[in-house]
PATORVO-285668 format. One record per atom (N, C-alpha, C): x, y, z; residue in three letters. Coordinates in steps of 0.001 Angstrom, whole numbers, padded with zeros to 6 digits, always signed. Atoms other than C-alpha are relative to their C-alpha. Example, Ala and Ser with C-alpha at 12.3 -4.5 7.8 and 13.67 -1.06 7.14 Angstrom:
2
+000890-001190+000000ALA;+012300-004500+007800ALA;+000900+001200+000000ALA;-000820-001190-000060SER;+013670-001060+007140SER;-000770+001090+000730SER;
//
This chain:
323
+000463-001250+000596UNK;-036545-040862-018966UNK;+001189+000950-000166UNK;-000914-000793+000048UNK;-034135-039082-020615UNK;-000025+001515+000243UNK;-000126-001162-000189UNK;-033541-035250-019659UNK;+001024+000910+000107UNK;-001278-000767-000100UNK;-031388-032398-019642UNK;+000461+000629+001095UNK;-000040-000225-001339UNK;-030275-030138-016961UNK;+000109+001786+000023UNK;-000003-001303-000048UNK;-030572-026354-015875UNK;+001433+000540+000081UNK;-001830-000399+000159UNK;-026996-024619-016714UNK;-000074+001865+000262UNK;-000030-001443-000310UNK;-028385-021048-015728UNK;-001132+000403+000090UNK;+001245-001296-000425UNK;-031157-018485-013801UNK;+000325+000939-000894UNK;-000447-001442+000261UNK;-031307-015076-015621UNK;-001144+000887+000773UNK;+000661-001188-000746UNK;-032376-012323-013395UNK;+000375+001364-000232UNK;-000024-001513+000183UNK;-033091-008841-013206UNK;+001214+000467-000224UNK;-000929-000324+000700UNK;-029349-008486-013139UNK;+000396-000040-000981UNK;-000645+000045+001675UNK;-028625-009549-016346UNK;-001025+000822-000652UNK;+000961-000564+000808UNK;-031781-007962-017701UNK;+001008+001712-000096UNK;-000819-000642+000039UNK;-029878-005006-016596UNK;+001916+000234-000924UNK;-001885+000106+000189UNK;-025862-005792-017156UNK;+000081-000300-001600UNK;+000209+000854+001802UNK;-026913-007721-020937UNK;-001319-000497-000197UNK;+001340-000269+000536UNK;-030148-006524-022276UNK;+000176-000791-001373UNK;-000365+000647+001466UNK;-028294-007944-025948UNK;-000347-001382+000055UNK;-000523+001922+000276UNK;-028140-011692-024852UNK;-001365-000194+000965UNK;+000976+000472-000923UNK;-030875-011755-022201UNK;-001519+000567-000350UNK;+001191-001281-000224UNK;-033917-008848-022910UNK;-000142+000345+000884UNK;+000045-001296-001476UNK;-035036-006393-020470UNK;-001053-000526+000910UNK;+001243-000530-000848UNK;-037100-005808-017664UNK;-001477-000452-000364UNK;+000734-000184+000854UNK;-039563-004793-019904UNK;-000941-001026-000647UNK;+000781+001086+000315UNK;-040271-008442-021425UNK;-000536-000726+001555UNK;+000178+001371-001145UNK;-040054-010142-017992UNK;-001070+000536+000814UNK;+000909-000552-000675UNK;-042460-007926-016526UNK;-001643-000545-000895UNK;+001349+000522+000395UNK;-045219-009628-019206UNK;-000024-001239+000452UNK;-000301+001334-000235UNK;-044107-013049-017606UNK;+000398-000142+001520UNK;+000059+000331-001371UNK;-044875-012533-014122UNK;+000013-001074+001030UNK;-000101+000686-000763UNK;-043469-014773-011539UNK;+000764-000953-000507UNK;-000575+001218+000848UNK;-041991-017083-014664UNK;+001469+000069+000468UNK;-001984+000517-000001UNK;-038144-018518-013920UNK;+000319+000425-001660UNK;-001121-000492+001554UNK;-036002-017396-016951UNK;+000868-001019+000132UNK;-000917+001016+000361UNK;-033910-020157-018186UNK;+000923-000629-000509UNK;-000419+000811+000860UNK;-031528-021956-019835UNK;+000300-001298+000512UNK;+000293+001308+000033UNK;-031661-025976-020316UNK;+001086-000415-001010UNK;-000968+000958+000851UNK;-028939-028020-021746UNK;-000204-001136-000076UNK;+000446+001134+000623UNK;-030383-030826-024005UNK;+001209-000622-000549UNK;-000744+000837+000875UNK;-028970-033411-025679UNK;+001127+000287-001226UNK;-000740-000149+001026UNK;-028295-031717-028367UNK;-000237+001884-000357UNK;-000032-001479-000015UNK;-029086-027459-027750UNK;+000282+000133+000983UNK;+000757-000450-001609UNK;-029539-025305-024963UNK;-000803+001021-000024UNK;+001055-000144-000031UNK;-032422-024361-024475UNK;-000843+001401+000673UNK;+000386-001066-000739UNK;-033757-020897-023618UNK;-001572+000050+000492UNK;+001297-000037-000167UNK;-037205-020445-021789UNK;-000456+000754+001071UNK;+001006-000296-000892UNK;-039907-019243-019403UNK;-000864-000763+000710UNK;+001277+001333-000654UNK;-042151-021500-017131UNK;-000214+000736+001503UNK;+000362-000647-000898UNK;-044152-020518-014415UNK;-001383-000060+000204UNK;+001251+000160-000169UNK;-047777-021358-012705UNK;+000352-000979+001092UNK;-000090+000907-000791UNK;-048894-023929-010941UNK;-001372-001225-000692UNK;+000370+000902+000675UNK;-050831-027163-012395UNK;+000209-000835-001318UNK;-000722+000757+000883UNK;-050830-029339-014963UNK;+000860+000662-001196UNK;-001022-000518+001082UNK;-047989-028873-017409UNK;-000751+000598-001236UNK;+000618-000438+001816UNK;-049025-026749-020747UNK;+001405+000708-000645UNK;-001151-000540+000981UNK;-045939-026585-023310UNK;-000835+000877-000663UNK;+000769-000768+000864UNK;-046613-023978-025753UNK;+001098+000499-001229UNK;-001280+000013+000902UNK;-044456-023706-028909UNK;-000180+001285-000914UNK;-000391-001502+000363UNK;-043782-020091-030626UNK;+000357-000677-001965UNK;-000256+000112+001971UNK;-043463-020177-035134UNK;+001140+001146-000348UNK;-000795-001010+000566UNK;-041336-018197-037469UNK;-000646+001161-000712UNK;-001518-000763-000197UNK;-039942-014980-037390UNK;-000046+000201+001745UNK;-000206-000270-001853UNK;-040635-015094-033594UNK;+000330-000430+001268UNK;-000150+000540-000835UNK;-040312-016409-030364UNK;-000374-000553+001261UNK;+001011-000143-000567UNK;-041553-017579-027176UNK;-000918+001289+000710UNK;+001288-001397-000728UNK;-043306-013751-026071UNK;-000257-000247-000845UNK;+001302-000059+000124UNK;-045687-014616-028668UNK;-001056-000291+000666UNK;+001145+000800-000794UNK;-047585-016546-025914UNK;-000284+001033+000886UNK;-000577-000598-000574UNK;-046660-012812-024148UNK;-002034+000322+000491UNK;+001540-000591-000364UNK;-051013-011864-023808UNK;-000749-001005+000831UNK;+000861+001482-000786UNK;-052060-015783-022545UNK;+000652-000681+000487UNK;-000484+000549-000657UNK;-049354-016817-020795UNK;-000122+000306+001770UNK;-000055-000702-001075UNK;-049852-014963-017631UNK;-001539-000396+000524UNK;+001355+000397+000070UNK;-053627-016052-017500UNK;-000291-001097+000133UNK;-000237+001848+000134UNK;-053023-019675-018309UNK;+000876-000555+001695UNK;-001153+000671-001035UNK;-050395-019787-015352UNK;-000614-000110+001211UNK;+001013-000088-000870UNK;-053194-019055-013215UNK;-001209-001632+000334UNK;+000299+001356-000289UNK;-053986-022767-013612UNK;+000692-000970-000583UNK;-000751+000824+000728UNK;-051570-024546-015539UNK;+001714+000475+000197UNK;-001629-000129-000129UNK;-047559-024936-014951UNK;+000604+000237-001721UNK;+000107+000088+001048UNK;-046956-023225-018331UNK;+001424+000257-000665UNK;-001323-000207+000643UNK;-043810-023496-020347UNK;+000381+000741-001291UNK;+000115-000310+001244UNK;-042807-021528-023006UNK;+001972+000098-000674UNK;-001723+000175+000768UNK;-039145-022192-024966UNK;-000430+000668-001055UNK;-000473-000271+001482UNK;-037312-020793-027818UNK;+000710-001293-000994UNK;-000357+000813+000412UNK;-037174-023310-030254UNK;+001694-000202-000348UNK;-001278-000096+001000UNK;-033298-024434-031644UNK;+000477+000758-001117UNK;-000015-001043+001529UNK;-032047-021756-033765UNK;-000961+001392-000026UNK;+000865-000742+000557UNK;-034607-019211-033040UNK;+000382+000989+001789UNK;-000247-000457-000768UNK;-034548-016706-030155UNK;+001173+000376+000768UNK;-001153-000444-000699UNK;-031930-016648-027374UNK;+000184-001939+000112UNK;-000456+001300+000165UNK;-031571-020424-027796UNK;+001350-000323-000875UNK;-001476+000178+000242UNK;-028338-022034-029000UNK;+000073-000293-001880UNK;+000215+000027+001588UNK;-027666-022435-032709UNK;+001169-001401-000090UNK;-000935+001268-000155UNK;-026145-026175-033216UNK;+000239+000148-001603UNK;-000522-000154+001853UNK;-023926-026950-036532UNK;-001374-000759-000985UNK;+000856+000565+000736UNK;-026434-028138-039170UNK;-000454-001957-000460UNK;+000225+000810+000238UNK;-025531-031226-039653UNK;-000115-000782-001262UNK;+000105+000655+001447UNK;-025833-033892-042590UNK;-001330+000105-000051UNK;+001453-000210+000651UNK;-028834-033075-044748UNK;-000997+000826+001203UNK;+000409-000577-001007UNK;-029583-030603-041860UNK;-001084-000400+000840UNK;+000970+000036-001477UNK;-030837-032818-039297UNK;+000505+000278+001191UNK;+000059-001529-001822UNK;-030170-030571-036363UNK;-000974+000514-000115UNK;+001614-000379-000122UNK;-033191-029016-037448UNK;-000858-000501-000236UNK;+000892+000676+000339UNK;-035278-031497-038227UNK;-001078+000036+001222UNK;+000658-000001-001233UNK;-038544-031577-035970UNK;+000199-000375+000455UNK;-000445+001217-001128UNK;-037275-034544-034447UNK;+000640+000471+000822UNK;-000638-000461-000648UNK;-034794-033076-033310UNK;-000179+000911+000902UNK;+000830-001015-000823UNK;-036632-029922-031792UNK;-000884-001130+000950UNK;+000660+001084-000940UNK;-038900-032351-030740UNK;+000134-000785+001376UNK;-000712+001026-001228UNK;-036613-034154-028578UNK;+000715+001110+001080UNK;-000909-000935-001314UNK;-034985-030904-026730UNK;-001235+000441+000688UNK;+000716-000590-000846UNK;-038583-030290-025604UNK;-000331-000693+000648UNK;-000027+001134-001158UNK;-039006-033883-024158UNK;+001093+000209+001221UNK;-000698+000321-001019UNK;-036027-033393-022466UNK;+000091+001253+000872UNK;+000943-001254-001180UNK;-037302-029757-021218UNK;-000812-000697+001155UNK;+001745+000568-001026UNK;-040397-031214-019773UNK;+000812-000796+001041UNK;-000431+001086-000577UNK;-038367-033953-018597UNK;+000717+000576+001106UNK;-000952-000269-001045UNK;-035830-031796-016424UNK;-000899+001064+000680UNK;+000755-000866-000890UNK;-038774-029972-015129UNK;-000938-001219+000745UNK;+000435+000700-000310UNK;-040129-033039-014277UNK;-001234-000747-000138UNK;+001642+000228+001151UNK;-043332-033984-016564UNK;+000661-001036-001023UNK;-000024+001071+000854UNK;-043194-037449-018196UNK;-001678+000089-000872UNK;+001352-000391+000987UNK;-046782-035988-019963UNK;-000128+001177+000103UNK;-000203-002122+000206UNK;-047929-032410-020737UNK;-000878-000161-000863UNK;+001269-000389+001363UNK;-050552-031019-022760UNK;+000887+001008-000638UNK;-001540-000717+000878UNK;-048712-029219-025621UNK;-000726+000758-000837UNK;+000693-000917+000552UNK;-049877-026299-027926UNK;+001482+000554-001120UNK;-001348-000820+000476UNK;-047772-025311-030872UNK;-000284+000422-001522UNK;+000592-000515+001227UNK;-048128-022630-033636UNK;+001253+000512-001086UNK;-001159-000343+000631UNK;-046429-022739-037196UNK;+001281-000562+000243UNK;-000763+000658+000113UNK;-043279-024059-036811UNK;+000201-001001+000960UNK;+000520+000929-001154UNK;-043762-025353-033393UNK;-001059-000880-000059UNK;+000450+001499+000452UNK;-046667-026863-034550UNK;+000156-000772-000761UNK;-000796+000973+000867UNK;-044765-028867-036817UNK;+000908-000992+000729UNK;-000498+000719-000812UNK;-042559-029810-033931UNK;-000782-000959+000919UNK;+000974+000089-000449UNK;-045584-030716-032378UNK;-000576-001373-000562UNK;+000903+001043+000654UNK;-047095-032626-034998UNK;+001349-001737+000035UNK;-000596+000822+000343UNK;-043620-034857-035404UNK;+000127-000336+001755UNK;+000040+000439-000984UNK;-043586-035071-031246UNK;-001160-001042+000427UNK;+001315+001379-000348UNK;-047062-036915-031505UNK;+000180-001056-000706UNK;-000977+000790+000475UNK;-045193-038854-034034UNK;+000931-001489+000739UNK;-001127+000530-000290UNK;-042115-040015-032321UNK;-000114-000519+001547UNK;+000135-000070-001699UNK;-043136-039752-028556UNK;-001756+000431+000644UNK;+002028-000384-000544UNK;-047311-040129-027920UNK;+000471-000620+001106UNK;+000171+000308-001457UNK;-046595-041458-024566UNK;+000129+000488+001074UNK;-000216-001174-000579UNK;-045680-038136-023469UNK;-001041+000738-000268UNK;+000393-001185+000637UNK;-048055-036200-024888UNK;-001743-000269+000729UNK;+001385+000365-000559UNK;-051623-035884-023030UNK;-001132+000246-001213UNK;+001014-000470+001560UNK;-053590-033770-025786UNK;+000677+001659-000613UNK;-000907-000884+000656UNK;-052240-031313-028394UNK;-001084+001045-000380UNK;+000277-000866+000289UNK;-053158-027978-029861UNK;+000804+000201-000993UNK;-000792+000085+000560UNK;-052177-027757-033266UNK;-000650+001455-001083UNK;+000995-001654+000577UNK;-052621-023697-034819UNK;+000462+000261-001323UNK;+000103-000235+001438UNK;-052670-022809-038328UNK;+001074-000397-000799UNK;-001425+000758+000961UNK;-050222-025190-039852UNK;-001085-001397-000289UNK;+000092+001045+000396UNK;-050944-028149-042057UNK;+000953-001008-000289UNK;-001045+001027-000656UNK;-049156-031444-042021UNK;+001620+000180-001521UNK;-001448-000269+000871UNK;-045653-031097-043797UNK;-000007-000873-001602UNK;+000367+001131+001088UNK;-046483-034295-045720UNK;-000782+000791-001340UNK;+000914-000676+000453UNK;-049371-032407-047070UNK;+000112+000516-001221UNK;-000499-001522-000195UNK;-047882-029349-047761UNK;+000736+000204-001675UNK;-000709+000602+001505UNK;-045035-030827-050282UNK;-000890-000805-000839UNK;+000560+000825+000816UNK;-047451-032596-051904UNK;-001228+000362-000639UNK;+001159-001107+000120UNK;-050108-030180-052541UNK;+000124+001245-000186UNK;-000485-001417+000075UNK;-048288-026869-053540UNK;-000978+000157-001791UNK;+001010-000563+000886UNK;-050110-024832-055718UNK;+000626+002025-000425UNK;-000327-000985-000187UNK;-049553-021702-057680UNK;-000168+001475+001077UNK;+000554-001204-001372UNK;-051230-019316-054936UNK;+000943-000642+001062UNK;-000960+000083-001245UNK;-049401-021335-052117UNK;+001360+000405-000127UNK;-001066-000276+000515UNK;-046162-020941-053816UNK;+000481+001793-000038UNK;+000033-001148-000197UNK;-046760-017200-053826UNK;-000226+000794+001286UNK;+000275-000582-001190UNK;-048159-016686-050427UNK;+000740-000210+001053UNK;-001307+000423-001352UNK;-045324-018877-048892UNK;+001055-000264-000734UNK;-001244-000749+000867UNK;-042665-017197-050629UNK;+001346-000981+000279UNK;-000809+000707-000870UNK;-040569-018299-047887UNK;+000663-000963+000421UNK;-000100+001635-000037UNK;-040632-021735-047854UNK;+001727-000712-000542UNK;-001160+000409+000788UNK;-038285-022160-050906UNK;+001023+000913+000244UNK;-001104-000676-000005UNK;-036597-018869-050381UNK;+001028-000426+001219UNK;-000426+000325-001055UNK;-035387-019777-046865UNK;+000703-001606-000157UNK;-000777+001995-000136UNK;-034074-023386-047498UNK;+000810-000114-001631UNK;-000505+000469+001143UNK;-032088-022226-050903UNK;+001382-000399+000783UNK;-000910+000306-001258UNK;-028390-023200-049514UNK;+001121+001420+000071UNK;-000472-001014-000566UNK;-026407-020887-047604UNK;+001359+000449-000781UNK;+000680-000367-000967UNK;-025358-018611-047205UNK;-000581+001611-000798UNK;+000667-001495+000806UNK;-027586-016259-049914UNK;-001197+000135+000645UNK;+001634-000491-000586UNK;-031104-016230-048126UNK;+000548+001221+001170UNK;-000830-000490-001270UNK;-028695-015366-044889UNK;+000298+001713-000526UNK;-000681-001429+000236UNK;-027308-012372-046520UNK;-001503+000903-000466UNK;+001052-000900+000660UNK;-030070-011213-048557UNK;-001179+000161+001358UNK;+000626+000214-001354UNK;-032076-011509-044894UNK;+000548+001419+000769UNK;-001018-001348-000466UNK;-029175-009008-043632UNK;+000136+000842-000594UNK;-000551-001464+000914UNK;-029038-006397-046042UNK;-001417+000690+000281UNK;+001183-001105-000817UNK;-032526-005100-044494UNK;+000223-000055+001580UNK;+000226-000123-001419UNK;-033129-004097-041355UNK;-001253-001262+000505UNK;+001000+000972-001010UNK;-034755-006554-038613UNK;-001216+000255-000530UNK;+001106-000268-000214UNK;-037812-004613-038471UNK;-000232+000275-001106UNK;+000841+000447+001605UNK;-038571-004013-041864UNK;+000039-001395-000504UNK;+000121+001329+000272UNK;-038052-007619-042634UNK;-001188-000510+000579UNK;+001074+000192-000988UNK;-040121-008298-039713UNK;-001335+000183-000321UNK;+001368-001155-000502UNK;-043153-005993-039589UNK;-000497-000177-002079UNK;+000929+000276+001263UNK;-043196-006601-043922UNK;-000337-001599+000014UNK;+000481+001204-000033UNK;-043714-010644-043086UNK;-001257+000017+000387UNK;+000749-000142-000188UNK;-046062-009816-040747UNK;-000852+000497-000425UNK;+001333-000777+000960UNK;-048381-007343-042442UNK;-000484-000913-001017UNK;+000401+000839+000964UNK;-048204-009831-045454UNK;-001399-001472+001045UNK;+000514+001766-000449UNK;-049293-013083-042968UNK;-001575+000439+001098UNK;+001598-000440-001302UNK;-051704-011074-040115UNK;-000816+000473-000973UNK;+001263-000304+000699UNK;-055204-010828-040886UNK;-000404+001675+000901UNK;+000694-001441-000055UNK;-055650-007005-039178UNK;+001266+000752+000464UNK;-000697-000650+000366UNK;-052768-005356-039907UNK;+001460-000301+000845UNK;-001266+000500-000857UNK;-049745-004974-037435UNK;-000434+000408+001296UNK;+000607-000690-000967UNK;-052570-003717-035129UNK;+000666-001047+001422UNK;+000005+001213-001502UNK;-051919-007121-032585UNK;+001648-000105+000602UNK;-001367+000075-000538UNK;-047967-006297-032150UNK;-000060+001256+000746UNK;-000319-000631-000960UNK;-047369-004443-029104UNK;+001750+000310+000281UNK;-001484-000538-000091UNK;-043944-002092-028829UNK;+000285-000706+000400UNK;-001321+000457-000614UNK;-042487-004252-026464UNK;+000413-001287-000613UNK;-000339+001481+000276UNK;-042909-007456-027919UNK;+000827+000224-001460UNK;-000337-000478+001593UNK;-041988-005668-031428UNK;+001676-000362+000087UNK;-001090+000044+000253UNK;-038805-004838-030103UNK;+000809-001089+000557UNK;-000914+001376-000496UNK;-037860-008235-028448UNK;+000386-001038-001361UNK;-000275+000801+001411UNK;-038340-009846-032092UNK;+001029+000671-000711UNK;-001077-000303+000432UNK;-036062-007456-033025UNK;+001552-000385+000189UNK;-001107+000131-000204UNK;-033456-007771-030974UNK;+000392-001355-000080UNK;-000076+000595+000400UNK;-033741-011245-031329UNK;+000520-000702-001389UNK;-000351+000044+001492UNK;-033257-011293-035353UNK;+001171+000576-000639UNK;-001085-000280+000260UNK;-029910-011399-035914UNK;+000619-001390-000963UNK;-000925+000514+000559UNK;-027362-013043-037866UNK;-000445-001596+000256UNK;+000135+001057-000632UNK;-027861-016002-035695UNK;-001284-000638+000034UNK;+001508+000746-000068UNK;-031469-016424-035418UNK;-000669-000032-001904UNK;+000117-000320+001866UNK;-031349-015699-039762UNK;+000057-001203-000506UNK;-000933+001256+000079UNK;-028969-018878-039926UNK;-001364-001112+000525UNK;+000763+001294-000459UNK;-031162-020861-037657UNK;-001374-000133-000576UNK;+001180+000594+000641UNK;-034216-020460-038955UNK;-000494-000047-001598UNK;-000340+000823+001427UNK;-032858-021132-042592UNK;+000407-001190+000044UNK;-000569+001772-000446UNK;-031739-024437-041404UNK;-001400-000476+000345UNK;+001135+000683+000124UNK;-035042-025240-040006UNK;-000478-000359-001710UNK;+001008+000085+001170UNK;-036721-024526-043567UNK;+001080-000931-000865UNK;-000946+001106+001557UNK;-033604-026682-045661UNK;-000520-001081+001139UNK;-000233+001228-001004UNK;-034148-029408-042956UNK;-001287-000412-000509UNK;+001652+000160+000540UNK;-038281-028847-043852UNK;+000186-000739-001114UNK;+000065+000342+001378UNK;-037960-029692-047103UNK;+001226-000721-000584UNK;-000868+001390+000229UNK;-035266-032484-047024UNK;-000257-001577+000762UNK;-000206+001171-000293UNK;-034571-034845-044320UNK;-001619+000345+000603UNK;+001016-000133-000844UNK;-038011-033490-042563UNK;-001217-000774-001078UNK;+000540+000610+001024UNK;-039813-034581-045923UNK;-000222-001579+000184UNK;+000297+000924-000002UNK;-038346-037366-045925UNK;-000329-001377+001314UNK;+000544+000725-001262UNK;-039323-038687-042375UNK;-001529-000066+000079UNK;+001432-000046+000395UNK;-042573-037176-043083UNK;-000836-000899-000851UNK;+000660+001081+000940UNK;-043305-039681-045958UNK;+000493-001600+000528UNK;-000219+001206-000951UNK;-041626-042730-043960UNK;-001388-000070+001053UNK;+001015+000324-001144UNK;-044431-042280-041274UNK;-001227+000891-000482UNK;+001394-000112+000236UNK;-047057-041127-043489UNK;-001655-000387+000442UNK;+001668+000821+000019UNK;-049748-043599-042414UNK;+000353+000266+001980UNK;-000406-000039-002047UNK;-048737-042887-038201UNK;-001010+001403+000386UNK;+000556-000531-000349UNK;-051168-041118-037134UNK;-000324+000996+001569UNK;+000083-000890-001648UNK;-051761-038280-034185UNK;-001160-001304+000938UNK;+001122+000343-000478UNK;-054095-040319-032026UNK;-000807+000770+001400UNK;+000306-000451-001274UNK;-054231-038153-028847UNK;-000946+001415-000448UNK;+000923-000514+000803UNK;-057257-035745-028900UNK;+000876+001403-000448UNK;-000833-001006+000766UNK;-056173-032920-031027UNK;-001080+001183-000491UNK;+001236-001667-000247UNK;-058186-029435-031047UNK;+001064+001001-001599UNK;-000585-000810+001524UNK;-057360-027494-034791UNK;-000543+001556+000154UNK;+000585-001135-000173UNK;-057515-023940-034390UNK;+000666+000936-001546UNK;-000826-000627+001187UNK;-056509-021774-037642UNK;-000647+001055-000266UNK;+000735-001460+000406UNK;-057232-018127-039086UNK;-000546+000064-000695UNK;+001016+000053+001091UNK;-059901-017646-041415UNK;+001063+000829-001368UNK;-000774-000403+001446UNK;-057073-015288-043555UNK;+001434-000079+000813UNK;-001666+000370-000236UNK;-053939-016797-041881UNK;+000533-001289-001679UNK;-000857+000425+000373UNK;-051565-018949-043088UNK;-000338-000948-001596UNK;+000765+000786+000787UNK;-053579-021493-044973UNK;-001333+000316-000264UNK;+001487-001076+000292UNK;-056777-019137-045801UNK;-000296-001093-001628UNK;+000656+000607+001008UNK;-056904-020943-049436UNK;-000187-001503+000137UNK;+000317+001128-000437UNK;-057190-023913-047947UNK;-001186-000344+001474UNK;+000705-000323-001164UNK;-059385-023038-044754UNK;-001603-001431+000037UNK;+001422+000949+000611UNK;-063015-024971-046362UNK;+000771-001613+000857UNK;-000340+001425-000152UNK;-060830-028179-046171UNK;+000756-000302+001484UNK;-000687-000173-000554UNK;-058978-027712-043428UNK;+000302-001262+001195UNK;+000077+001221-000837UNK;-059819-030210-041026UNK;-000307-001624-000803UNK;+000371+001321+000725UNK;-060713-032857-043532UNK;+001286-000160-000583UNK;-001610-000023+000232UNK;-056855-032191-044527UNK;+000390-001129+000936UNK;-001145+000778-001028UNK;-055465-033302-040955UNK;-001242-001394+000590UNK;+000595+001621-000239UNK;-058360-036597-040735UNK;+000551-001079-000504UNK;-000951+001192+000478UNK;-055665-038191-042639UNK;+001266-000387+000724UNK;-001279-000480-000340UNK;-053230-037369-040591UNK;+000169-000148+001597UNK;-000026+000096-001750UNK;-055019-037851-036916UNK;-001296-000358+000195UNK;+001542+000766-000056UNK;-057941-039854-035644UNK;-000759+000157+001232UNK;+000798-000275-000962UNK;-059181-038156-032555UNK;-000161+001960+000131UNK;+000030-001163+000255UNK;-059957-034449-034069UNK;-000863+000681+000862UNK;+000973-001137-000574UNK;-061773-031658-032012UNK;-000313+001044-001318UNK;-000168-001394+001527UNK;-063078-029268-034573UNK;-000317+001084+000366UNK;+000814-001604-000671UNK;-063660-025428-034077UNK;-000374+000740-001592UNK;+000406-000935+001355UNK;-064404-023029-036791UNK;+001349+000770+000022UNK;-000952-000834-000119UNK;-061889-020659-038282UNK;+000234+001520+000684UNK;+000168-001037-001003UNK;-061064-017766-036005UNK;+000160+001277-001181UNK;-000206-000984+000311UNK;-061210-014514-037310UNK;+000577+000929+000232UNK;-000890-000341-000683UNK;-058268-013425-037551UNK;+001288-000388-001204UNK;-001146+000344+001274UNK;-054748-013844-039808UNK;+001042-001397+000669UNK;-001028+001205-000191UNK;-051671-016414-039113UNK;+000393+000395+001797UNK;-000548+000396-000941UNK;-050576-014965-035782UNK;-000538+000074+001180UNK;+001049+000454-000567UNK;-053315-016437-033780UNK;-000259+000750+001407UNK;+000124-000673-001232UNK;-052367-015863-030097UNK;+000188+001410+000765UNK;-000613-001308-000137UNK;-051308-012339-030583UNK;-001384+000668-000611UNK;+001207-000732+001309UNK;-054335-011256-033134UNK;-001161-000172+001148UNK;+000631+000236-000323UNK;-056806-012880-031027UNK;-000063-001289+001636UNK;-000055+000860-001670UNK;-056228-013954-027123UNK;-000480-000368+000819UNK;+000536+000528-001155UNK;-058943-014102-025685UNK;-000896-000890-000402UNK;+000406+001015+000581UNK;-060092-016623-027993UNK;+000840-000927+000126UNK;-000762+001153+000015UNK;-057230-018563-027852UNK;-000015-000576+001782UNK;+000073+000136-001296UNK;-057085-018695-023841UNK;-001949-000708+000102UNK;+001557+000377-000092UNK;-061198-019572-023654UNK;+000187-001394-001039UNK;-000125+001384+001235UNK;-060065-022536-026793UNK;+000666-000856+001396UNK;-001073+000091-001263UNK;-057289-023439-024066UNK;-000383-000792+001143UNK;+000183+000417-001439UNK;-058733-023840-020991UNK;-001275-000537-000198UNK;+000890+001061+000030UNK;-061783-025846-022069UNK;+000776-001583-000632UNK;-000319+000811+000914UNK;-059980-028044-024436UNK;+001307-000915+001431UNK;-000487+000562-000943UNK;-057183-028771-021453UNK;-000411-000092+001079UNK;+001166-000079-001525UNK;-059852-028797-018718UNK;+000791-001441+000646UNK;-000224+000913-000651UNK;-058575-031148-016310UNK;-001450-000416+001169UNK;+000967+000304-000436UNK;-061564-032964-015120UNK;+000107-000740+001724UNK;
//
């Protein structure tokens, strides 16, 4: 079992001494009792949070944010589950690796594999795993590449990549602007990214993608995405999206017919991400995975566990019930 290894604690001192590279107080106080981390994988290193006690629950964070989106149900969850939460490659206070040919450094696989070897140096050869938006993409290619790890997934308002490219439509094309803008090649998205401010960049994605306004972002978490969204986290998560829509494509259509088989619980927003697609939604991913849980769409926009938590925690802890 391959794994990586812990290369640094961050504590209250640093929260103090380098609020820039670490965050404050302030966040760590929503992540009571959690170790602060960094993990040196294979091929990142790995920033995170983990903290509880029972069975393992990964939980994977989307774009423009990081892991304090899990910042309302992580603290709740830990109360029965050993719950992990990373910053994906490229995104947060995680490491930013060179791109690579046909940018697989970001390919899910690749994400994929620095969270096996998370789990792994925490000591979990299985895990129940939860991952929204870009994470669940990492998610979907980890049930992929490595089901023998994976107990049962949680996969939140993302449809399968395969799909995705193959089913664009003028409304999708408009509503996920992003897609193409973010993966033209560098470094014009990068700049044109930088010539606004964080938080207007920010806070106008969001308003566009949440279904009730910017009501579900809380100051503190506001300003951790901020300080987060720099130069560095611009870069990285324009590399994810060229990686999406190249080599990620084309792995995606190599293992077209490979199916999720482990049970898999679909949770999505009634006016998130995929709202013009919502009707179909689950009859989408039956091609795609053969042991579906179905729920209804939550009411609610794209950024699920933030909009609506105490739905997602009550989805959660039945769906990973350890019997």
């Amino acid at each position: 079992m391959k794994k990586g290894y812990i290369i640094r604690d961050i504590t209250s001192d640093d929260y103090y001494a380098d609020p820039t590279n670490c965050g404050t107080s302030a966040i760590a106080s929503l992540f009571p009792g959690f170790k602060h981390q960094d993990i040196r994988t294979s091929g990142a290193v790995i920033r995170l949070r983990h903290g509880g006690s029972g069975p393992p629950l990964l939980l994977l964070h989307g774009n423009p944010e990081n892991h304090v989106s899990w910042h309302k149900v992580a603290r709740r969850l830990s109360e029965n589950y050993h719950v992990v939460i990373p910053d994906l490659r490229g995104y947060g206070d995680s490491s930013l690796p060179e791109p690579g040919d046909n940018h697989i450094n970001y390919s899910f696989r690749e994400m994929a594999l620095d969270m096996i070897e998370v789990m792994a140096t925490l000591g979990y050869e299985e895990f129940y795993v939860a991952g929204h938006d870009r994470g669940g993409r990492t998610v979907h290619r980890m049930c992929i590449d490595h089901p023998e790890r994976i107990l049962k997934v949680c996969l939140m308002d993302v449809l399968p990549n395969h799909f995705v490219w193959n089913n664009t439509s003028k409304d999708w094309v408009i509503r996920t602007w992003h897609w193409g803008f973010m993966a033209q090649p560098a470094p014009l998205p990068e700049r044109m990214i930088s010539a606004v401010s964080a938080e207007f960049f920010l806070t106008s994605r969001m308003v566009i993608r949440g279904g009730t306004g910017l009501g579900f972002l809380t100051e503190d978490a506001l300003n951790e995405y901020i300080r987060c969204y720099t130069l560095k986290t611009i870069t990285g998560s324009c590399n994810d999206y060229r990686a999406t829509a190249t080599c990620d494509l084309e792995m995606d259509t190599a293992d077209k017919d490979k199916k999720v088989t482990q049970p898999l619980l679909l949770v999505w927003g009634a006016r998130g991400q995929s709202e013009e697609r919502s009707e179909a939604f689950v009859n989408v991913w039956r091609d795609y995975a053969d042991n579906i849980v179905e729920t209804d769409p939550l009411q609610c926009g794209h950024y699920i566990q933030e909009e609506v938590p105490d739905q997602i925690y009550d989805h959660f802890t039945k769906f990973f019930r350890v019997d």
